[in-house]
C-alpha positions in Angstrom: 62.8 -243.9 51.0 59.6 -244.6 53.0 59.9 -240.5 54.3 59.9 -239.8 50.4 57.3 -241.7 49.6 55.2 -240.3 52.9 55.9 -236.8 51.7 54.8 -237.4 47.8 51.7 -238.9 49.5 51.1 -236.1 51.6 51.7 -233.9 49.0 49.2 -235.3 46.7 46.5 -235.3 49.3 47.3 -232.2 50.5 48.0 -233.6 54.0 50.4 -233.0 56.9 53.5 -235.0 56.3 53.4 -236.4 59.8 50.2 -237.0 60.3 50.4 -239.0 57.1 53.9 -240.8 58.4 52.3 -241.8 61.4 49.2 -243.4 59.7 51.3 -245.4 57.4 52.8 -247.1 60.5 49.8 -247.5 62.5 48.5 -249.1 59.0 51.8 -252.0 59.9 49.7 -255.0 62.3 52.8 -254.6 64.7 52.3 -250.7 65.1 55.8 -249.3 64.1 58.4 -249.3 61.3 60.8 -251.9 61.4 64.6 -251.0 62.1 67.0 -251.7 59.4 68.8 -254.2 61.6 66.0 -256.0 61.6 66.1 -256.8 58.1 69.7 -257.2 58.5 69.0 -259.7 60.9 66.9 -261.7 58.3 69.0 -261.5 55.9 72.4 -262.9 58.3 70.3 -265.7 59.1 69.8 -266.5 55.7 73.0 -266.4 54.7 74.3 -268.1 57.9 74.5 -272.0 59.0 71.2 -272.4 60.7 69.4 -271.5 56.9 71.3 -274.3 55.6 68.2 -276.3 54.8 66.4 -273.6 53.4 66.2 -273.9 49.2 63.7 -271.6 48.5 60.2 -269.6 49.8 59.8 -266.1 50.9 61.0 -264.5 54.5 58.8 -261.6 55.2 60.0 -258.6 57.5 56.6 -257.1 57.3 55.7 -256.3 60.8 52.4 -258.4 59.6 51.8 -256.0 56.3 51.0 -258.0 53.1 50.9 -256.1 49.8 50.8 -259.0 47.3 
């Protein structure tokens, strides 16, 4: 999905589809794209015993990026 969306917005602009790929995840305070597993990983802890305590609030696998 985030390569569709790159492309649309490099389309629009009338950009280079890398160049614009690569400035969207400079844009991310930890420099990259995260991996999938890494959201997987979130998500197994929250479903795991260690979360147990956890009732509610908001787990962000961001890299840093807010968008609120």
């Amino acid at each position: 999905m985030t390569a569709r969306l790159d492309g649309a917005l490099a389309a629009l602009a009338g950009r280079d589809f890398t160049e614009v790929h690569a400035e969207r995840a400079r844009a991310i305070p930890l420099g990259r794209r995260a991996e999938p597993e890494e959201a997987a990983q979130a998500a197994l802890w929250l479903a795991g015993p260690a979360a147990g305590y956890v009732t509610g609030g908001r787990v962000n696998v961001s890299g840093g990026l807010e968008i609120d």
